[in-house]
C-alpha positions in Angstrom: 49.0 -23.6 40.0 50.4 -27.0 38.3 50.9 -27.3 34.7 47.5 -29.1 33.3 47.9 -31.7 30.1 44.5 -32.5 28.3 45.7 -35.5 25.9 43.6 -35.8 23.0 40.7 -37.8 23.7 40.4 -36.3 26.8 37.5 -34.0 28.8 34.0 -35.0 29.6 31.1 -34.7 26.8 28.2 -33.4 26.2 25.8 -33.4 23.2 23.2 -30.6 22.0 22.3 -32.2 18.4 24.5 -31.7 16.2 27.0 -29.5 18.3 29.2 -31.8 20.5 30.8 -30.0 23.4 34.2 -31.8 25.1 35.4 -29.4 28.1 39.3 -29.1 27.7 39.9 -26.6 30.9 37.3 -25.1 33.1 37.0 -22.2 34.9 38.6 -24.1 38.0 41.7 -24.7 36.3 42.5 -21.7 35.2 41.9 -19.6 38.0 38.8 -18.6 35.9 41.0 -16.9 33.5 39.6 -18.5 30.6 38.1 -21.9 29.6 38.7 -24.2 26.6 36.2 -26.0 24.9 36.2 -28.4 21.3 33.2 -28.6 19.6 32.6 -31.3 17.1 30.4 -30.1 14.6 28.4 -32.5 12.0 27.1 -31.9 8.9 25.2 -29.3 8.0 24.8 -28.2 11.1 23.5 -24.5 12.3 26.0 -24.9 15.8 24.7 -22.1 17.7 21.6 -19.7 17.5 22.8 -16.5 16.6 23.6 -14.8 20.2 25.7 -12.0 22.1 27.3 -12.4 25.8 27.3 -9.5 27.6 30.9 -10.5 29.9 32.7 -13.1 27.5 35.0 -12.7 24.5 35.3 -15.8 22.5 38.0 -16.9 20.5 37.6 -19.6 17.8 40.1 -21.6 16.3 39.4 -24.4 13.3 41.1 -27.9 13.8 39.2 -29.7 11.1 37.0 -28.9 8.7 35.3 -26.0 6.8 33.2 -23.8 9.2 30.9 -20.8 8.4 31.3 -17.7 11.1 28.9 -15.0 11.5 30.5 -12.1 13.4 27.7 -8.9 13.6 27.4 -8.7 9.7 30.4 -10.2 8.6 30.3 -13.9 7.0 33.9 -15.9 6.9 34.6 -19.1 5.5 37.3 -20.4 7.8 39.4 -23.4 7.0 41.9 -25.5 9.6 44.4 -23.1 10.8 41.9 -19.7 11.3 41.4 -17.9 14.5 38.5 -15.6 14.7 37.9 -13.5 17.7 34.0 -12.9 19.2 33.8 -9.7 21.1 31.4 -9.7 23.7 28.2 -7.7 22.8 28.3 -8.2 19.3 25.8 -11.0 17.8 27.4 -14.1 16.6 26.7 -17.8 15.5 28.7 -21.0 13.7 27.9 -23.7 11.3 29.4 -26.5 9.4 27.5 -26.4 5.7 29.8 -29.1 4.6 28.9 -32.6 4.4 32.2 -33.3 6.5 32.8 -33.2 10.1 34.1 -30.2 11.4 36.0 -29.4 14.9 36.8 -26.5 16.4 38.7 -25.2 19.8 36.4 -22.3 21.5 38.6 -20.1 24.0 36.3 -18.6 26.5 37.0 -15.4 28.5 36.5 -14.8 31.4 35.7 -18.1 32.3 32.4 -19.7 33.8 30.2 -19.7 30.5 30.8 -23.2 29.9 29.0 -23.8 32.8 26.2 -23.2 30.6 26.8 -25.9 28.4 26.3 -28.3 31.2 23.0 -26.8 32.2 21.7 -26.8 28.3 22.3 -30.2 27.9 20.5 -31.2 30.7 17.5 -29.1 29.1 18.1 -30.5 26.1 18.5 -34.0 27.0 14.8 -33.5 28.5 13.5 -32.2 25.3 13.0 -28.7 26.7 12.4 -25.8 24.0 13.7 -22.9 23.6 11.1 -20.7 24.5 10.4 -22.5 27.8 10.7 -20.3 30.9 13.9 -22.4 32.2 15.8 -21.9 29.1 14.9 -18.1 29.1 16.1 -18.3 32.8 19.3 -20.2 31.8 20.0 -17.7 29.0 19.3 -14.5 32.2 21.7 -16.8 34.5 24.6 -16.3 32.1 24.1 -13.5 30.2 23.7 -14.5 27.0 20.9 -12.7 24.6 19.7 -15.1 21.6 18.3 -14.3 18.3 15.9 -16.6 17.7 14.1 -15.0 14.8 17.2 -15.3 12.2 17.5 -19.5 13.2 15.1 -20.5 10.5 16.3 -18.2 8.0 20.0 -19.5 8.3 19.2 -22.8 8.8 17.0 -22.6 5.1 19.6 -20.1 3.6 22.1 -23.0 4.2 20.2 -26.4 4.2 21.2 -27.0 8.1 20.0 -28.9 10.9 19.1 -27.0 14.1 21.5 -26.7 17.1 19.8 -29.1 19.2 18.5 -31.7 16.5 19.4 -33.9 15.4 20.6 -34.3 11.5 
């Protein structure tokens, strides 16, 4: 396999909301070893329902930005520089409570969940909700279990938008 160079700037986008998702290296680049994804995050943003996948480890790094982590019951406040590791089958979700954009690299392994992203968006884009048949189908396709009941109480806990509105 050749050496792959993603300049900044670089990798296709696509929007949920507030969550911003640039694919850096997909699972065909790596040998589907891993994949690499940046998310820009806005402003008070809730990034992500709270969730668990049941065959991927996630690791998160912080480029910019203050970002709030929820990892089972643990809560960090992680500044540029932090790494923060996601084990699969533990419940987990991200948001940027500041009123600063945030950014951060999302190392996904194995790969093939960012194939998800794809297929969201195009739910998204169509105004689908969550509780819709296709999204439950979407969510069985990758194996990814959401928490749906906690999204309102983090979002009013912390003043945030919801992952796929709008701010």
């Amino acid at each position: 396999m050749p050496g792959i160079v993603v300049s900044p700037g670089e990798g296709r986008v696509v929007q949920l909301g507030g969550l911003g998702v640039v694919f850096k290296m997909l699972s065909d680049q790596t040998g589907g070893n891993f994949a690499v994804i940046e998310h820009p995050i806005a402003p008070g943003t809730l990034a992500a329902p709270p969730h668990r996948h049941q065959n991927e480890d996630e690791a998160s790094y912080v480029l910019d930005g203050m970002v709030t982590i929820e990892i089972g019951e643990r809560v960090i406040y992680a500044s540029p520089g932090t790494l923060v590791f996601k084990p699969r089958g533990v419940f987990h979700t991200f948001w940027n409570q500041t009123e600063s954009p945030a950014r951060i690299l999302e190392i996904i392994s194995p790969a093939g969940f960012e194939k998800y992203f794809e297929e969201v968006a195009e739910l998204a884009a169509l105004h689908v909700p969550p509780d819709d048949p296709r999204r439950v189908a979407l969510s069985e396709k990758y194996h990814v279990e959401f928490d749906r009941v906690r999204v309102m109480e983090i979002a009013q806990k912390y003043n945030l938008a919801l992952p796929s509105t709008p701010r």
